[in-house]
C-alpha positions in Angstrom: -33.6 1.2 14.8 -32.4 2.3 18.0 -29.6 5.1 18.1 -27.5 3.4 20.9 -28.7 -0.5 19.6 -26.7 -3.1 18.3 -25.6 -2.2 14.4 -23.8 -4.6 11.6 -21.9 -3.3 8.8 -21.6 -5.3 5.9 -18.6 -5.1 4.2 -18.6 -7.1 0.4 -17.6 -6.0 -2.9 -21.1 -4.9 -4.9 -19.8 -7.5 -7.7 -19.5 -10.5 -5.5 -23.3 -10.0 -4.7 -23.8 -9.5 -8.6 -21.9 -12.8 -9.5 -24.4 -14.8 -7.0 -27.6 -13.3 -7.9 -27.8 -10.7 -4.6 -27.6 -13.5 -2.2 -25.0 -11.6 0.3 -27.3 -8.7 0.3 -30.2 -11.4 1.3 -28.2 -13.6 3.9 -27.8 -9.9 5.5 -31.5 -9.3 5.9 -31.6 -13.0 6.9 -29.3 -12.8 9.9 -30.9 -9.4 11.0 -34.3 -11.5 10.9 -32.9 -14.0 13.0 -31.3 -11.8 15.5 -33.9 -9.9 16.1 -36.4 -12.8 16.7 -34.0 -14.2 18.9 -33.5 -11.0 21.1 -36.2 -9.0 20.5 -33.9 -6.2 19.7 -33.5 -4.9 16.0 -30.3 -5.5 14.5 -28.9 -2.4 12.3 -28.1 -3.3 9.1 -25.9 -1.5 7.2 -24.7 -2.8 3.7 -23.7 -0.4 1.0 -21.1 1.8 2.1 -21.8 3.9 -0.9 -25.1 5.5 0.6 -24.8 8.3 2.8 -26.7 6.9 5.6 -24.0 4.2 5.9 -21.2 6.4 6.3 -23.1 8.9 8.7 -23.7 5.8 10.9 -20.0 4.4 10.2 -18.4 7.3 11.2 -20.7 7.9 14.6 -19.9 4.5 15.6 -16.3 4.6 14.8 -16.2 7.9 16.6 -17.6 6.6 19.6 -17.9 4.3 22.4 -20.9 2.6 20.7 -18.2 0.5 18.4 -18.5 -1.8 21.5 -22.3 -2.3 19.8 -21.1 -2.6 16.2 -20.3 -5.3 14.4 -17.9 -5.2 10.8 -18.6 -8.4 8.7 -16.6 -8.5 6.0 -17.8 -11.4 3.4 -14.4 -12.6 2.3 -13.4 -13.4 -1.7 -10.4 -12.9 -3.7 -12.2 -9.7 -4.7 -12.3 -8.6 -1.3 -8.9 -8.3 -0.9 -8.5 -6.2 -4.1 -11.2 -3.6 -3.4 -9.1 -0.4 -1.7 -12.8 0.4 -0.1 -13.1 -3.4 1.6 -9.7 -3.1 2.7 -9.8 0.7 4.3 -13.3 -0.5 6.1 -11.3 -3.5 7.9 -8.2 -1.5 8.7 -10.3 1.1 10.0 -12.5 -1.2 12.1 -9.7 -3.2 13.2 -7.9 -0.4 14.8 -10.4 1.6 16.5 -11.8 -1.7 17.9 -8.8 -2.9 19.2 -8.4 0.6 21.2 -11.6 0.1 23.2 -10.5 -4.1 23.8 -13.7 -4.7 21.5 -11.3 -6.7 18.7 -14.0 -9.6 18.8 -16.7 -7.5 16.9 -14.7 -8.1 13.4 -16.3 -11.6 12.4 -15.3 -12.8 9.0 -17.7 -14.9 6.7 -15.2 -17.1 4.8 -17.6 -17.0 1.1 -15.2 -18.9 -1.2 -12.0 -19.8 -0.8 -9.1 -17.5 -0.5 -5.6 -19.9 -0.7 -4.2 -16.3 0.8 -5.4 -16.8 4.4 -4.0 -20.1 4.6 -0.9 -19.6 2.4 0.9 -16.7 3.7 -1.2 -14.5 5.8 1.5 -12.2 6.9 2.5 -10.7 4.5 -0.9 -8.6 3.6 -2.0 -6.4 6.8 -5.5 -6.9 6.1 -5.2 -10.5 5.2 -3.4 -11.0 8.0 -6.5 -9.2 10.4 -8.8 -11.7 8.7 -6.6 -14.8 9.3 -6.4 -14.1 13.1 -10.2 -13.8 13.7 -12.2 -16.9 14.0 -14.2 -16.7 10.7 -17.8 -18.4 9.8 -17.0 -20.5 7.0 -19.6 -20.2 4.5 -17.9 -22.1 1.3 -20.2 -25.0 1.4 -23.4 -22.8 3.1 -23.4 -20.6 -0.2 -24.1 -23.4 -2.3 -27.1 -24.5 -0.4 -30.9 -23.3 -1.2 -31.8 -20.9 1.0 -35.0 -22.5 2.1 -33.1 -25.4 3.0 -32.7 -26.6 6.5 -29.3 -26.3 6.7 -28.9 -22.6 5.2 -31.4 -21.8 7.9 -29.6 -23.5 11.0 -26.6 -21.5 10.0 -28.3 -18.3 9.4 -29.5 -19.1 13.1 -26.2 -20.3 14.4 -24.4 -17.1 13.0 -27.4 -14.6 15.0 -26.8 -16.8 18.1 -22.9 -16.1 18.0 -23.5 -12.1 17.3 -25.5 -12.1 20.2 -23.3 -13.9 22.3 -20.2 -12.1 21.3 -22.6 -8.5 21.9 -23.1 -10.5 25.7 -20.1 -10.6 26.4 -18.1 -7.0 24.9 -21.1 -4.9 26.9 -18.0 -3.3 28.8 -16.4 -0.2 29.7 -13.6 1.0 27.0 -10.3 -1.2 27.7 -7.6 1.8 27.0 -4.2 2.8 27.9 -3.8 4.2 31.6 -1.1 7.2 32.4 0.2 4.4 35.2 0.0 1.0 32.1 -2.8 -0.2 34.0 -4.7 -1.3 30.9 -4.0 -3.5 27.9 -4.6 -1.8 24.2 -4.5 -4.4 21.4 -7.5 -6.1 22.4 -5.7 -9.2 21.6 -5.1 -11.9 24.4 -5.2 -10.7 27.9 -2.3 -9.1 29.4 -1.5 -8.8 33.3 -1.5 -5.2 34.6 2.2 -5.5 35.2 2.8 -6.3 31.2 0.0 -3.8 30.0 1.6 -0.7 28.4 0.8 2.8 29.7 0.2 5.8 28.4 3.9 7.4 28.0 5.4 4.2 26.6 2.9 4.0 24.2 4.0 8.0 23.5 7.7 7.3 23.9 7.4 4.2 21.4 5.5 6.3 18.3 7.9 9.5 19.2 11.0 7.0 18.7 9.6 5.3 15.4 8.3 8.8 14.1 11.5 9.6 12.5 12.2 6.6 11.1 8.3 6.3 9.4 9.7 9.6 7.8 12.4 8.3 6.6 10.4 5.0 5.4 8.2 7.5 3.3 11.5 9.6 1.5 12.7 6.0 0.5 9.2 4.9 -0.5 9.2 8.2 -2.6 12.4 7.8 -4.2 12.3 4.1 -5.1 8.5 5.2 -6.6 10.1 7.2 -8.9 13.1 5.2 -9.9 10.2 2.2 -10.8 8.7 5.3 -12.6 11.7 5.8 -14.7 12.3 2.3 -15.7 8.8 1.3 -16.6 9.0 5.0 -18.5 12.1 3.7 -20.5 10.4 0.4 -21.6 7.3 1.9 -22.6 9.8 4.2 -25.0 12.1 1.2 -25.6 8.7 -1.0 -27.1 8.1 2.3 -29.1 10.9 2.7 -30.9 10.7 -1.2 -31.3 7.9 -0.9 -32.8 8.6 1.5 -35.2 11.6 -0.8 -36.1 9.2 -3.0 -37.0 10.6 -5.9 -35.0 7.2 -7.6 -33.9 7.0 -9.1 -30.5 10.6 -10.3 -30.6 11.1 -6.9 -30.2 8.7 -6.5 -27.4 10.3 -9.4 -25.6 13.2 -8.4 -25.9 12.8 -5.2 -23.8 10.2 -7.0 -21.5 13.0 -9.6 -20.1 15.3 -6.3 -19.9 12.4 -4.0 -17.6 12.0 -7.4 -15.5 16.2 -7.4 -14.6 16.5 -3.7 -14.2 13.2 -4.0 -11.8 14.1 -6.8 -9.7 16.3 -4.9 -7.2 13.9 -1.8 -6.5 10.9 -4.0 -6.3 12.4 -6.0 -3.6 13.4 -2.7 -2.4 9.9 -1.6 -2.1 8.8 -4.5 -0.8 10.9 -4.4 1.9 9.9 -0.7 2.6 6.4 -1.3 1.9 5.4 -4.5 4.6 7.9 -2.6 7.3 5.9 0.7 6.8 2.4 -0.6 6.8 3.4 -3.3 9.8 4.9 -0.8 11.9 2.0 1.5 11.4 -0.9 -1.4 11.7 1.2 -2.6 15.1 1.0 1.2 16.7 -2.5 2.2 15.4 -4.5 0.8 18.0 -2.5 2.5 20.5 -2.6 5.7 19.1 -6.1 6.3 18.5 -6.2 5.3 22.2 -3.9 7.9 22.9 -5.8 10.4 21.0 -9.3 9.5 22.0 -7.9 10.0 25.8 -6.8 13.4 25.0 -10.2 14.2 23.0 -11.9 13.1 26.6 -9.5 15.3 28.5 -8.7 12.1 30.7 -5.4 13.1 30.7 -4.1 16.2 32.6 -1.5 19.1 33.0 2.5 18.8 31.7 1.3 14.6 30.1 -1.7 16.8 27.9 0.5 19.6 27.0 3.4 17.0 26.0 0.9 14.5 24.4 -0.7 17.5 22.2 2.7 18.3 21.0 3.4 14.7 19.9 0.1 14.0 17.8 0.9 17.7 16.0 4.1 15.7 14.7 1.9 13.0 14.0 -0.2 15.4 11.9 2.8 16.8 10.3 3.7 12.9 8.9 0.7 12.7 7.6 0.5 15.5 5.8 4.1 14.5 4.8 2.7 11.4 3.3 0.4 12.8 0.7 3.1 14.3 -1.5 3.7 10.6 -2.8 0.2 9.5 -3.6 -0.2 11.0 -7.0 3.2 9.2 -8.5 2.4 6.5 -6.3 -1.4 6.1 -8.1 0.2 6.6 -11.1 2.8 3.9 -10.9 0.2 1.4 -9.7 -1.8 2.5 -13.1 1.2 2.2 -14.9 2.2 -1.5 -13.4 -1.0 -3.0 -15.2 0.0 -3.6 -18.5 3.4 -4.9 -18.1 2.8 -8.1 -16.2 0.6 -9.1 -19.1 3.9 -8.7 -22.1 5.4 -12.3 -20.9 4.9 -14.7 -17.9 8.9 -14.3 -16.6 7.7 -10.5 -15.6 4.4 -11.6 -13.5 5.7 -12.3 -10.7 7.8 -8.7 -10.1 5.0 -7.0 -10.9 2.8 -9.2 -8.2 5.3 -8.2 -5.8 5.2 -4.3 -7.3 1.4 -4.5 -7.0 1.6 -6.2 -3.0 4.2 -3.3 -2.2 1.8 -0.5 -3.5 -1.0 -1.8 -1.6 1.1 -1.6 1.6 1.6 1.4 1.5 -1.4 2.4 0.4 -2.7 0.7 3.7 -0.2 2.6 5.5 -1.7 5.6 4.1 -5.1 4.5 5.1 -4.0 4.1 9.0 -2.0 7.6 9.0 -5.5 9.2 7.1 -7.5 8.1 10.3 -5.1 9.9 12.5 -5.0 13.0 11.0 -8.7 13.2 10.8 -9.1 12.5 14.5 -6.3 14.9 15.1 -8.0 17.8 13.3 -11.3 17.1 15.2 -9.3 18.3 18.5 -8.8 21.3 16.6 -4.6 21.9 17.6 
C-alpha cells in the first residue's frame, strides 16, 4: 500500500469476530475491495492491533499529519465497551483527530445493539464519543448472507461514504493559533472571533492542573478506603464461614459491605466522571498545543513558557501512576462481590463504571506524557 495513502484501522474485540464465524474480519476485506474498485486507490487495512505492523502504522499515523488519511472503525458491541484495548484505540483516535479538525474520520459500525448509546451516553467518555458520531448501523446487515444483494449495496454504500468523507478532510491541520484564530475540537464550526487561541487554551490546563492533582489524591484515598472495606468482608465471610453459618452468614455481611460502600462509591463516581471529562474535554487541545511546540510554530518567551507548562503536565502524569497498582487491584477485587446477592450489583456497577473512568483518564494523560518525552525536555 502506499506510505502517504488512505489507511482504516479496525477496531473490534477478537471474540466478537469469533462468536460470528470471522465475519468482521471479512466485511473488512470487503469494504477495502470496494473502496479500492471505486477509487482506484488501495485502501490500508489494518485489523488486529495485536501484530506489530498495526501498531508501527498506528503510531506513524497518530504521530502525524497523515491522521487526516486514516480512518478508526470501531465495530460496536457490548464487548466493545469492556475491552480496555477498544476503549484506549477510540480515546486515542478521538483526541488526536479532533486536534487537526479531522473528528469525522471516527465512523462507528453499530453491530448489535448497545441500549448504552441510547440510554445514557454521558456518562461513559468513550460511549459518549461513539454516540456523537453518525454511525453505520449494521444490526440488521449482519444478519444477511453475504452474497446477498443487500449485504453487498451496503458494503458499497459504506466505501462510497469513506471516500466521500476522505474528499472532503484532504485539508491543512485545523489547530490552535497564538492570536485564537483557529477552532480545536473539530466539533461544529466556530467563528474566528469564538475560536480559542493558543494561551487560553495554556491558561485553561495551567488553572485545572492543580485541581486534576487534587482529583487523583482523592481518587487515591477513596481507592484505598473501598480497599479496606471490601478487605474486611472478605475476612468477615471467613470467620463466617468457619462459624459455620452457611450463606445466611454470607448474606449477612454482603448487605453490611453494600451500606458501608454506598457513600465512597458515590464518591468515586463523582471523582471518577469529573476526572476523565475534564481530561477528555482538554485533550484535544493539548496535544494541539504540544504538536505546535514539537513543529517549533511557536516562538521566543510563548515556547519558553509553553515548555515549562507541559513539564508540569509530565509531572501529573507521572503523578498518576502511583495509583494504578491498588487501583488494578481493587477492580480485580470488585469481581466477586456483585455476584454474593442482587441488592449489591448495582454498587458494584457503579464501582466498576468509576474504575473505568479513571482508567480512561489514565489513558488520555499516558498519550501526553509520551508525546512530551518525544520533545525530549
Amino acid at each position: 500500500m502506499a506510505e502517504n495513502g488512505p489507511v482504516g484501522f479496525w477496531s473490534y474485540t477478537h471474540r466478537d469476530d469469533e462468536l460470528v464465524d470471522g465475519r468482521i474480519l471479512r466485511l473488512a476485506k470487503a469494504i477495502g475491495d470496494a473502496f479500492e474498485l471505486i477509487t482506484g486507490e488501495e485502501l490500508g487495512v489494518f485489523v488486529d492491533n495485536k501484530d506489530i505492523s498495526w501498531g508501527d502504522a498506528w503510531r506513524a499515523r497518530i504521530d502525524s499529519a497523515l491522521l487526516s488519511g486514516t480512518f478508526l472503525i470501531p465495530v460496536v458491541t457490548p464487548k466493545f465497551f469492556l475491552s480496555q484495548e477498544c476503549r484506549r484505540e477510540v480515546l486515542t483516535f478521538a483526541g488526536n483527530a479532533a486536534s487537526l479538525g479531522v473528528s469525522d474520520l471516527l465512523l462507528p459500525i453499530l453491530y448489535v445493539d448497545v441500549p448504552a448509546l441510547a440510554d445514557n451516553p454521558a456518562s461513559d467518555e468513550v460511549v459518549a464519543l461513539v454516540a456523537s458520531r453518525q454511525w453505520v448501523d449494521w444490526r440488521d446487515l449482519r444478519l444477511e448472507d453475504e452474497g446477498s444483494p443487500a449485504y453487498r449495496k451496503a458494503v458499497v454504500g459504506l466505501a462510497e461514504r469513506l471516500n466521500s468523507i476522505l474528499s472532503a478532510t484532504q485539508i491543512e491541520p485545523i489547530r490552535p493559533a497564538v492570536d485564537g484564530a483557529s477552532p480545536v475540537d473539530g466539533g461544529e464550526s466556530e467563528s474566528l472571533d469564538d475560536a480559542p487561541g493558543f494561551l487560553e487554551v495554556m491558561a485553561k490546563a495551567e488553572a485545572a492542573m492543580p485541581k486534576w492533582a487534587q482529583t487523583m489524591i482523592s481518587i487515591s484515598e477513596v481507592t484505598t478506603e473501598v480497599g479496606i472495606i471490601t478487605v474486611w468482608a472478605a475476612g468477615k465471610m471467613k470467620e463466617s464461614d468457619e462459624k459455620g453459618e452457611g450463606f445466611a452468614g454470607r448474606m449477612a455481611i454482603a448487605n453490611q459491605l453494600k451500606d458501608r460502600l454506598e457513600v465512597p462509591v458515590e464518591r468515586y463516581a463523582e471523582l471518577g466522571s469529573q476526572y476523565s471529562a475534564e481530561l477528555v474535554a482538554i485533550d484535544p487541545a493539548i496535544l494541539a498545543m504540544i504538536r505546535q511546540i514539537a513543529e517549533e510554530e511557536l516562538g521566543g518567551e510563548v515556547t519558553d513558557a509553553s515548555r515549562e507548562f507541559l513539564s508540569g503536565i509530565k509531572a501529573l502524569v507521572e503523578a498518576s501512576k502511583v495509583s494504578l497498582p491498588s487501583l488494578q487491584e481493587l477492580a480485580e477485587s470488585s469481581k466477586a462481590p456483585a455476584q454474593l446477592v442482587s441488592s449489591l450489583r448495582p454498587v458494584m456497577k457503579k464501582l466498576q463504571t468509576a474504575i473505568q473512568q479513571v482508567v480512561d483518564g489514565r489513558t488520555i494523560l499516558d498519550e501526553w506524557g509520551r508525546r512530551i518525552d518525544e520533545l525530549g525536555l
